[in-house]
C-alpha angles and dihedrals in degrees: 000000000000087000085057099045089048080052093059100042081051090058089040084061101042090051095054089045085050087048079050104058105034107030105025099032098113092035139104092258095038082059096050102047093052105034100249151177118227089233095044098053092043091054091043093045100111087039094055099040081058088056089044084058088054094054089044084058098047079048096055099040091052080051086050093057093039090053094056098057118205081359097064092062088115099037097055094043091056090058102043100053075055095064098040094050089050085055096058094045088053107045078051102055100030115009152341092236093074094068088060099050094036126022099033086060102049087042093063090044093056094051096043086050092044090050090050087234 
Protein backbone atom coordinates (compact mmCIF):
# COMPACT_ATOMS: atom_id res chain seq x y z
CA UNK A 1 0.00 0.00 0.00
CA UNK A 2 2.72 2.76 0.99
CA UNK A 3 4.96 1.32 -1.85
CA UNK A 4 1.86 2.11 -4.23
CA UNK A 5 1.06 5.36 -3.07
CA UNK A 6 5.13 6.43 -3.38
CA UNK A 7 4.57 5.09 -6.78
CA UNK A 8 2.12 7.32 -7.42
CA UNK A 9 3.55 10.21 -6.04
CA UNK A 10 6.47 9.10 -8.20
CA UNK A 11 4.12 9.26 -11.44
CA UNK A 12 2.52 12.56 -10.06
CA UNK A 13 6.06 13.93 -10.29
CA UNK A 14 7.08 12.66 -13.28
CA UNK A 15 3.67 14.08 -15.08
CA UNK A 16 4.15 17.60 -13.95
CA UNK A 17 8.14 17.36 -15.05
CA UNK A 18 6.77 16.00 -18.44
CA UNK A 19 3.85 19.47 -18.41
CA UNK A 20 7.07 21.21 -17.75
CA UNK A 21 9.00 20.43 -20.38
CA UNK A 22 6.73 20.21 -23.21
CA UNK A 23 3.86 22.67 -22.51
CA UNK A 24 5.42 25.47 -19.97
CA UNK A 25 9.08 25.48 -21.22
CA UNK A 26 9.16 28.97 -22.64
CA UNK A 27 7.00 30.23 -20.06
CA UNK A 28 7.22 32.30 -16.85
CA UNK A 29 7.00 29.39 -14.82
CA UNK A 30 9.23 27.06 -17.27
CA UNK A 31 11.57 29.49 -16.64
CA UNK A 32 11.21 29.46 -13.00
CA UNK A 33 11.28 25.95 -12.26
CA UNK A 34 14.56 25.40 -14.22
CA UNK A 35 16.43 28.42 -13.72
CA UNK A 36 16.31 29.86 -17.26
CA UNK A 37 17.05 32.41 -19.57
CA UNK A 38 14.28 33.59 -21.88
CA UNK A 39 16.57 33.00 -24.87
CA UNK A 40 17.71 29.96 -23.80
CA UNK A 41 14.40 28.32 -23.28
CA UNK A 42 13.12 29.67 -26.33
CA UNK A 43 16.37 28.08 -28.48
CA UNK A 44 16.09 24.43 -26.30
CA UNK A 45 12.47 24.29 -26.66
CA UNK A 46 12.12 21.09 -29.20
CA UNK A 47 15.02 19.48 -27.19
CA UNK A 48 13.27 19.81 -23.84
CA UNK A 49 10.00 18.99 -24.86
CA UNK A 50 11.85 15.71 -25.95
CA UNK A 51 12.97 15.39 -22.69
CA UNK A 52 9.49 16.26 -21.48
CA UNK A 53 8.34 12.92 -23.80
CA UNK A 54 11.14 10.66 -21.69
CA UNK A 55 9.78 11.58 -18.38
CA UNK A 56 5.81 10.91 -19.89
CA UNK A 57 7.08 7.48 -20.60
CA UNK A 58 8.82 6.82 -17.10
CA UNK A 59 5.23 8.18 -15.92
CA UNK A 60 3.03 5.50 -18.02
CA UNK A 61 5.14 2.48 -17.47
CA UNK A 62 5.13 3.07 -13.62
CA UNK A 63 1.00 3.25 -14.40
CA UNK A 64 1.40 0.35 -16.05
CA UNK A 65 2.84 -1.35 -13.06
CA UNK A 66 0.61 0.24 -10.87
CA UNK A 67 -2.18 -0.90 -12.90
CA UNK A 68 -1.25 -4.31 -12.68
CA UNK A 69 -1.28 -4.63 -8.78
CA UNK A 70 1.03 -7.53 -7.10
CA UNK A 71 1.86 -8.26 -10.96
CA UNK A 72 3.44 -5.11 -11.64
CA UNK A 73 6.51 -5.85 -8.80
CA UNK A 74 8.96 -5.90 -11.68
CA UNK A 75 7.66 -3.58 -13.51
CA UNK A 76 7.65 -0.84 -10.90
CA UNK A 77 10.95 -1.63 -9.73
CA UNK A 78 12.38 -1.21 -13.29
CA UNK A 79 11.24 1.98 -13.38
CA UNK A 80 11.96 2.95 -10.67
CA UNK A 81 15.53 2.11 -10.61
CA UNK A 82 15.05 4.32 -13.80
CA UNK A 83 14.10 7.21 -12.06
CA UNK A 84 16.00 6.98 -9.81
CA UNK A 85 19.04 6.43 -12.05
CA UNK A 86 17.93 9.73 -14.20
CA UNK A 87 17.97 11.49 -10.92
CA UNK A 88 21.30 10.80 -10.18
CA UNK A 89 22.52 11.70 -13.71
CA UNK A 90 20.91 14.70 -13.37
CA UNK A 91 21.76 16.08 -9.88
CA UNK A 92 25.23 15.25 -11.25
CA UNK A 93 25.30 17.18 -14.49
CA UNK A 94 22.94 20.19 -13.54
CA UNK A 95 22.07 20.36 -10.17
CA UNK A 96 21.69 18.80 -6.66
CA UNK A 97 18.23 19.66 -6.50
CA UNK A 98 17.33 17.16 -8.77
CA UNK A 99 18.24 14.20 -6.27
CA UNK A 100 15.76 15.54 -4.02
CA UNK A 101 12.77 15.91 -6.52
CA UNK A 102 13.57 13.15 -8.21
CA UNK A 103 15.70 10.22 -6.89
CA UNK A 104 14.62 10.36 -3.05
CA UNK A 105 11.32 9.77 -4.19
CA UNK A 106 11.77 7.10 -6.27
CA UNK A 107 14.17 5.67 -3.61
CA UNK A 108 11.55 5.41 -1.07
CA UNK A 109 9.32 4.05 -3.48
CA UNK A 110 11.61 1.29 -4.33
CA UNK A 111 12.11 0.20 -0.50
CA UNK A 112 8.60 0.51 0.45
CA UNK A 113 7.80 -1.77 -2.92
CA UNK A 114 10.66 -4.13 -2.14
CA UNK A 115 9.36 -4.48 1.44
CA UNK A 116 5.99 -5.19 0.14
CA UNK A 117 4.73 -2.41 2.35
Amino acid sequence: MIGNILTGLVVLIHCYIAYLEIVLWDTPRGHKAFNLEPDFASASKVLAANQGLYNGFLAAGLIWGLYLGAGGFQIKIFFLLCVAIAGLYGAATVGRKILFIQTVPAVLAIGAVWLGW
